[in-house]
C-alpha positions in Angstrom: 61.8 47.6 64.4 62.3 43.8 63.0 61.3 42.8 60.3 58.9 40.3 62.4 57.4 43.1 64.4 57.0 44.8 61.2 55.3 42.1 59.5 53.3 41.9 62.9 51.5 45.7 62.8 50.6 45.4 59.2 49.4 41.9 59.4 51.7 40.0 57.5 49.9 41.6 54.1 51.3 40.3 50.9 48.6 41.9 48.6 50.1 42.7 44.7 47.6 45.4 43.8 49.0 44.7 39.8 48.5 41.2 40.0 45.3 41.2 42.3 43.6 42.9 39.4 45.0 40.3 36.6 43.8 37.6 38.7 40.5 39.1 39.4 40.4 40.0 35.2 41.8 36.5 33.8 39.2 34.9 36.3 36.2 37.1 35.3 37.4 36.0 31.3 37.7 32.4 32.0 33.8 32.5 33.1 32.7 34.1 30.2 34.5 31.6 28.2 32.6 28.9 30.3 36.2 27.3 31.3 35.5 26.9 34.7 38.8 25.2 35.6 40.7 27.7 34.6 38.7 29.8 36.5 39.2 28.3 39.8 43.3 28.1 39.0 42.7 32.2 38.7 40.0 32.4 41.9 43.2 31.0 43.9 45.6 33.0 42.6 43.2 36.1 43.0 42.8 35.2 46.5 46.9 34.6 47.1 47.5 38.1 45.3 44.5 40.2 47.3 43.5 41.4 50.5 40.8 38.9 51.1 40.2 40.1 54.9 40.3 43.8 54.1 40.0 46.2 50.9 39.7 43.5 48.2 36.8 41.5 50.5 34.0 42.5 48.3 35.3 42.1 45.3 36.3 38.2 45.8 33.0 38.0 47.2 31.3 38.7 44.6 33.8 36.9 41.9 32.9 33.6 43.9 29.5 34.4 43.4 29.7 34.8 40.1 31.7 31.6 39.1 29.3 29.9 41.5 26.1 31.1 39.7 27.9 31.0 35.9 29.0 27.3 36.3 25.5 26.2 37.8 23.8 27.7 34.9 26.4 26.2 32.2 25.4 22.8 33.8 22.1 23.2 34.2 22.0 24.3 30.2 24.4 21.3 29.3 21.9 18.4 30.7 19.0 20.3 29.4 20.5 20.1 25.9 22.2 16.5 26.7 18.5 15.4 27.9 16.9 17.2 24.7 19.4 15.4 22.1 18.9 11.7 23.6 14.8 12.9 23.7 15.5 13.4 19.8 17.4 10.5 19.1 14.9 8.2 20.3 12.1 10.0 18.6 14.3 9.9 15.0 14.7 6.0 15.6 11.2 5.6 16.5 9.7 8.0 13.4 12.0 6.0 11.1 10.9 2.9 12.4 7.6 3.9 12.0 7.2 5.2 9.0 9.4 1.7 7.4 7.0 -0.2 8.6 4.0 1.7 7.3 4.9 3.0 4.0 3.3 0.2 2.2 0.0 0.6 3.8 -0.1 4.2 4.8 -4.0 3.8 6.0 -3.1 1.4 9.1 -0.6 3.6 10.6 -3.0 4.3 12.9 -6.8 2.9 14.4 -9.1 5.9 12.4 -7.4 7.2 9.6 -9.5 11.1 8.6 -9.9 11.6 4.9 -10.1 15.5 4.0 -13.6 17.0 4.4 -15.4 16.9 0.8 -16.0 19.3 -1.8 -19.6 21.5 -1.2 -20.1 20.5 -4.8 -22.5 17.3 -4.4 -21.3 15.7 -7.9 -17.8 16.3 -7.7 -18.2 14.8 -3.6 -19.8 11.7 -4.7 -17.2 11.5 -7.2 -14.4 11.8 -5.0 -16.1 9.7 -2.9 -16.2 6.3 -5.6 -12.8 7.4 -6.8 -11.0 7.7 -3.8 -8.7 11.0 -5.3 -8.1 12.6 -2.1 -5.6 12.7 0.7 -6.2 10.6 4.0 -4.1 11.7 7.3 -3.6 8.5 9.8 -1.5 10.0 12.9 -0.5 8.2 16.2 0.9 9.6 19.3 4.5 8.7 21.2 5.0 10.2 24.5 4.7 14.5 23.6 4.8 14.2 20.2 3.2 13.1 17.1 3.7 10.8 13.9 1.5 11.5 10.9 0.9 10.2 7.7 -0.3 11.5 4.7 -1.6 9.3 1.9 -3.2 9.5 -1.6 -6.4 7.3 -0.6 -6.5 5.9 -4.2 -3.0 5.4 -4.3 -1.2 4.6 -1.2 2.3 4.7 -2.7 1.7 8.7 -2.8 2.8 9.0 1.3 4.2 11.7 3.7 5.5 10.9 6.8 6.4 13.8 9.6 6.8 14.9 13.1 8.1 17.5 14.4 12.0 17.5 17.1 12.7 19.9 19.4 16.3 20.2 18.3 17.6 20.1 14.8 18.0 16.9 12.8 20.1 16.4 9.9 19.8 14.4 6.5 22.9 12.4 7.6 20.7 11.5 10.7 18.4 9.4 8.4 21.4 8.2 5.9 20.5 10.3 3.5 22.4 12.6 0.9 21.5 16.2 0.3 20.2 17.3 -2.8 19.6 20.6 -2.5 19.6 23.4 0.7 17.7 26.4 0.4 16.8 29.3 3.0 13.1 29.5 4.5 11.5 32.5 6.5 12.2 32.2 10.6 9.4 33.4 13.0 12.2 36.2 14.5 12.6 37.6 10.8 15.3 35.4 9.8 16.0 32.7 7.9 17.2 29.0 8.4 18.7 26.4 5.9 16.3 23.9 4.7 17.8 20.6 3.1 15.6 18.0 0.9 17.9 14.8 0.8 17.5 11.5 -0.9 17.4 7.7 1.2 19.4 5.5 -0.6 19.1 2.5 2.1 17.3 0.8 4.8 13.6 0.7 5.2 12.9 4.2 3.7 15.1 3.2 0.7 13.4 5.5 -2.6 12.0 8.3 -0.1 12.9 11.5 0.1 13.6 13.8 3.3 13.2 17.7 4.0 14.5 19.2 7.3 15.5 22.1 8.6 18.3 23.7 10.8 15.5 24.7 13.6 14.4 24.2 17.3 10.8 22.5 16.7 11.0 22.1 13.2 8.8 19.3 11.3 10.8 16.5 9.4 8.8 15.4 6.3 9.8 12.1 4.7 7.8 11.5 1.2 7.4 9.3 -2.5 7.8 10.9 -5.2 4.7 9.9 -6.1 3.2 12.3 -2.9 4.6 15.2 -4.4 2.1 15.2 -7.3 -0.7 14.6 -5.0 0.4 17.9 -2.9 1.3 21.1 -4.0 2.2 22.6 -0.5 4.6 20.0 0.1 6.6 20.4 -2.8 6.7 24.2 -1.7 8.1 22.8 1.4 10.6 20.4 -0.5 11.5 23.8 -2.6 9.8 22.9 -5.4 
């Protein structure tokens, strides 16, 4: 027989059973590894090296299905995050903006400031009342989220400012400089780092910042005058 007619009854097959099984391995790895071109360099090779129409059908199905599904999630999970960072960018420049232009006079930051409720004690409420020793909360919404302040009634230079980002932020994202990192207590049983930095420029020049390495975690820029007025915050700012 020739070697034409021979190549005719077995259908011309050219399948490496050795390097079928590399290329269907090194592709399966490259997925994993999220390197997706790669992945299709070794999805052609797979397809060169195996039986395509015959004993190695399902398996290159099903690798094409994988890569297929693997790189529509990666993307799909790469503009979520992209459209979650630029979501947090804006909010940091708009809470910075924010709170700059209200640290003076805390109380205007928004239309009907709430002072906290007074003591049950009628003497020591009518006192509070003429003295004005309590903390006020004035708060504003942007878009999902929202910007409070927090501020010593009978002295407005005692202010908090927070909101809360879906992703992390840093200190270096407000210009600051860390002072101190500590951990806190996750909700899964955890921990996460918590930094308190100081701002040594711009319009929240003197103020200090806590935030912390979280999904959803509040950001809490504040005098030091607010953390005499507030025992729970300097908990918060690790004391």
């Amino acid at each position: 027989m020739t070697v034409g007619c021979l190549l005719l009854v077995l259908g011309c097959q050219t399948r490496n059973a050795e390097k079928c099984e590399q290329g269907l391995s090194v592709t399966k790895q490259a997925i994993k590894s999220n390197d997706f071109a790669l992945a299709r360099q070794w999805r052609e090779f797979s397809y060169k090296m195996c039986d395509a129409a015959g004993q190695d059908k399902e398996a290159l199905v099903g690798l094409d299905t994988e890569l297929s599904a693997s790189e529509a999630a990666f993307k799909a999970t790469a503009d979520a995050e992209a459209q979650r960072k630029s979501k947090n960018d804006a909010l940091l420049k708009l809470f910075v903006s924010w709170a700059g232009e209200n640290r003076a006079a805390p109380d205007k930051a928004s239309v009907s400031p709430v002072c906290d409720p007074a003591p049950a004690d009628a003497a020591l409420a009518a006192k509070i009342a003429q003295t004005k020793e309590h903390l006020c909360t004035a708060s504003r919404t942007a878009g999902e989220n929202t910007l409070s302040a927090r501020y010593w009634e009978a002295d407005k230079k005692a202010v908090r400012f927070s909101t809360k980002f879906a992703a992390p932020v840093s200190c270096q994202d407000f210009g600051a400089t860390v002072s101190k990192t500590f951990d806190v207590p996750a909700l899964n049983g955890g921990s996460v780092k918590r930094s308190r930095c100081e701002i040594s420029s711009g319009a929240l020049q003197g103020m200090s910042v806590v935030v912390s390495a979280a999904n959803n975690a509040d950001a809490y820029v504040f005098t030091p005058e607010y953390l005499e007025k507030d025992p729970q915050m300097k908990l918060i700012a690790g004391g």
